[in-house]
C-alpha positions in Angstrom: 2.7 14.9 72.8 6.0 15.8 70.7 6.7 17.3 67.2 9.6 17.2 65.7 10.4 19.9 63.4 13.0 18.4 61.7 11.2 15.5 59.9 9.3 18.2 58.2 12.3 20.4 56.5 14.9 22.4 58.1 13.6 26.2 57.5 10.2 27.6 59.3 9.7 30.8 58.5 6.4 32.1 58.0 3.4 32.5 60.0 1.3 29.9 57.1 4.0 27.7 58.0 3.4 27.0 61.2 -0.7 26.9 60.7 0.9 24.1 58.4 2.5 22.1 60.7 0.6 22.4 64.1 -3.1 23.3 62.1 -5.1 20.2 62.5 -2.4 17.8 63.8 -2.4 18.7 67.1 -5.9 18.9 68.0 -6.1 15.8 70.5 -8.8 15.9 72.7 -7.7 15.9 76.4 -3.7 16.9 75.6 -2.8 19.7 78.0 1.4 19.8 76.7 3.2 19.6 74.1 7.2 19.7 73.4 8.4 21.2 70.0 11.9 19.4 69.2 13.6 22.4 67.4 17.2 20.8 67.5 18.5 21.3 63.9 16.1 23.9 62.2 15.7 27.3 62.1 12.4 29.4 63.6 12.0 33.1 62.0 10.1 35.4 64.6 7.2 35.3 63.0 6.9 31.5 62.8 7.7 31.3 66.9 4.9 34.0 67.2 2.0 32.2 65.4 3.3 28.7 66.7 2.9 30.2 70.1 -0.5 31.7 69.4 -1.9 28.7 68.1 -0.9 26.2 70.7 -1.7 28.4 73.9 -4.2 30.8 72.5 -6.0 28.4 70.2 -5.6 25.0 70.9 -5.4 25.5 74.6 -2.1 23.7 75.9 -1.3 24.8 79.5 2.7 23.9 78.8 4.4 24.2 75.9 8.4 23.4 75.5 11.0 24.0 73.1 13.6 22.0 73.1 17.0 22.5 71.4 16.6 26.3 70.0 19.3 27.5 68.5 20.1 31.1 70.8 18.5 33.7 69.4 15.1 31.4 68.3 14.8 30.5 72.0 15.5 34.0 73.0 12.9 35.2 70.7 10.8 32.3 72.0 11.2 33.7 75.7 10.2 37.1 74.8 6.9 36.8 73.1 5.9 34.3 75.5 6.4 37.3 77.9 4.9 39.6 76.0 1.5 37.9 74.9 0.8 36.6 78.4 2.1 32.8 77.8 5.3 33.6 80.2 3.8 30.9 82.5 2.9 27.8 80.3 6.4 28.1 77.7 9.4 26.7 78.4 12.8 27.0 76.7 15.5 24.3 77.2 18.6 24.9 76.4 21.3 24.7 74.7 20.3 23.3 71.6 21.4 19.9 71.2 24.8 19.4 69.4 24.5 18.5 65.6 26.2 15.7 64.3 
């Protein structure tokens, strides 16, 4: 399964945001991985923390990737996926994709 962030704006930064965009969407019976497509938009902390909580935590995905942070989202990514337990089922690829 795949979202990409940038068909739904090009700013995410609040924690109702991302209940927003991965609330109810997501929740396919039976999908154990999902890749985020973050090329192009910007992640405040606290949107990469809830969007990490609700797909590990919640929904139950056993691999989550982001793909195309910009530096500092993906290394904000890395760290809370350290530091709530998720080390093991996120994954950052990088570098972000070049814009055109």
């Amino acid at each position: 399964m795949a979202v990409v962030l940038s068909k739904q704006g090009r700013t995410f930064a609040s924690r109702p945001r991302a209940r927003e965009v991965f609330g109810e969407a997501l929740a396919s019976p039976g999908a154990s991985a999902v890749t985020i497509d973050a090329s192009d938009v910007y992640m405040s902390p606290s949107f990469i923390a809830e969007t990490l909580v609700i797909l590990v935590k919640e929904m139950g995905f056993r691999r989550v990737v982001v793909r195309g942070a910009r530096d500092h989202p993906a290394q904000v990514t890395q760290h809370l996926a350290e530091k709530f337990g998720f080390a093991d089922r996120v994954e950052v690829e990088q570098p972000a994709l070049p814009t055109t």
